[in-house]
VMD Tcl script that draws the C-alpha trace (Angstrom):
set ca {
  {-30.74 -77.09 -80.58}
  {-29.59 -79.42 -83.51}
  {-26.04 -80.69 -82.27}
  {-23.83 -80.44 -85.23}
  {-21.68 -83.37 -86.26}
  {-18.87 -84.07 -88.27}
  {-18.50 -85.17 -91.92}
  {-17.13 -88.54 -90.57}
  {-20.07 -89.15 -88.09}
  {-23.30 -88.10 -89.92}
  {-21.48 -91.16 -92.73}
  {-21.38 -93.58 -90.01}
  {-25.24 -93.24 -89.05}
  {-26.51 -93.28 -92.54}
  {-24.42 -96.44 -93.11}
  {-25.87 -97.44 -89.81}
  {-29.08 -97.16 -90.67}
  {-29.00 -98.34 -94.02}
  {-27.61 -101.46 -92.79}
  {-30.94 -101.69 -90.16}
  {-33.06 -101.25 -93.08}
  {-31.23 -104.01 -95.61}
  {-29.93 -107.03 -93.16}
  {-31.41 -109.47 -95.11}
  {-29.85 -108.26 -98.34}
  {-26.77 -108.07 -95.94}
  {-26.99 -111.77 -94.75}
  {-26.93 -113.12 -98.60}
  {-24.94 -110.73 -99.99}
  {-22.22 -111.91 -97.49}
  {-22.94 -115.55 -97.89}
  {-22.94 -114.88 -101.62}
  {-20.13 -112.79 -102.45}
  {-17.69 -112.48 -99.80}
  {-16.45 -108.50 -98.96}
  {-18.47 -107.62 -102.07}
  {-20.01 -104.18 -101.95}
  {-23.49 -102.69 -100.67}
  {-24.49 -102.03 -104.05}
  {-24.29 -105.27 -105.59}
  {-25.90 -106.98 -102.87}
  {-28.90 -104.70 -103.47}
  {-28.73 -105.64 -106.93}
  {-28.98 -109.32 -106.16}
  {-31.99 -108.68 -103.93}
  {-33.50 -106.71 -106.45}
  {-33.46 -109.08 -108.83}
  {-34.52 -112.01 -106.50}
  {-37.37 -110.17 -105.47}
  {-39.00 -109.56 -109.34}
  {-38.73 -112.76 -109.32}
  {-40.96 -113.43 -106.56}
  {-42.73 -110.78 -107.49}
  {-43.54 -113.00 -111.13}
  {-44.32 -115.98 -109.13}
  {-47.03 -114.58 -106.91}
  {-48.55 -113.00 -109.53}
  {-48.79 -116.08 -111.85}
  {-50.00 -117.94 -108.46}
  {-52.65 -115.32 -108.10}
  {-53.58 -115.28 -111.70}
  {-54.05 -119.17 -111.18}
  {-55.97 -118.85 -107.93}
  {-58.17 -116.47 -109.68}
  {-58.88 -118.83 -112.53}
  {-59.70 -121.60 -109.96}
  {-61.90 -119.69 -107.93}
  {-63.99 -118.41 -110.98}
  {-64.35 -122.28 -112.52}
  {-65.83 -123.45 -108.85}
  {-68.22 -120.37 -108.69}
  {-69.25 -120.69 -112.63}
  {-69.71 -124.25 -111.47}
  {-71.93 -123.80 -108.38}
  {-74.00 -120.79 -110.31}
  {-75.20 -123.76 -113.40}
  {-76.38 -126.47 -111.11}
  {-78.52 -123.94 -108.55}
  {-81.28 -126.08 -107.72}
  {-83.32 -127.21 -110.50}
  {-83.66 -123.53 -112.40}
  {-84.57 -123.05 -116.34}
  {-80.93 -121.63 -117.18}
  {-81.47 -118.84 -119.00}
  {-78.45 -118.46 -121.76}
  {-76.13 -115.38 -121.74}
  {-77.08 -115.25 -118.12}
  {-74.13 -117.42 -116.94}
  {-70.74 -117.37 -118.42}
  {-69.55 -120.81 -118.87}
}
mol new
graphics top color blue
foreach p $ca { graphics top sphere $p radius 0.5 }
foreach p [lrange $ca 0 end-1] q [lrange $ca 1 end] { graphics top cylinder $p $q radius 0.2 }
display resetview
């Protein structure tokens, strides 16, 4: 059986485990803005983490780019072939 607890308690353990789930948000948001509030500190992350987010995918995008060049590279010097146009994209 399901012990019941008080309004008071069942607060504490969400804010408990909220705070397991977000310590690195914690961690800056603390270093960033003093006794500011959960919510902002979220907000910070958030934004910090579209960031990111933009800057892996415009690494990935270059990767990509990269990685196509070399292979288009190695495909129009295999051996000594008759390249056939349209076959290759250069």
């Amino acid at each position: 059986m399901k012990k019941r607890k008080m309004i008071g308690e069942e607060e504490e353990e969400d804010d408990r485990r909220r705070r397991r789930r977000s310590k690195e948000e914690e961690i800056v948001g603390r270093s960033t803005f003093g006794g500011a509030n959960r919510r902002r500190k979220i907000v910070w992350k958030k934004k910090r983490s579209v960031a990111r987010r933009r800057r892996e995918e415009e690494e990935k995008k270059w990767r990509r780019s990269v990685e196509g060049r070399r292979k288009r590279k190695k495909e129009n010097h295999v051996g000594d072939e008759i390249q056939h146009p349209g076959t290759y994209t250069c």
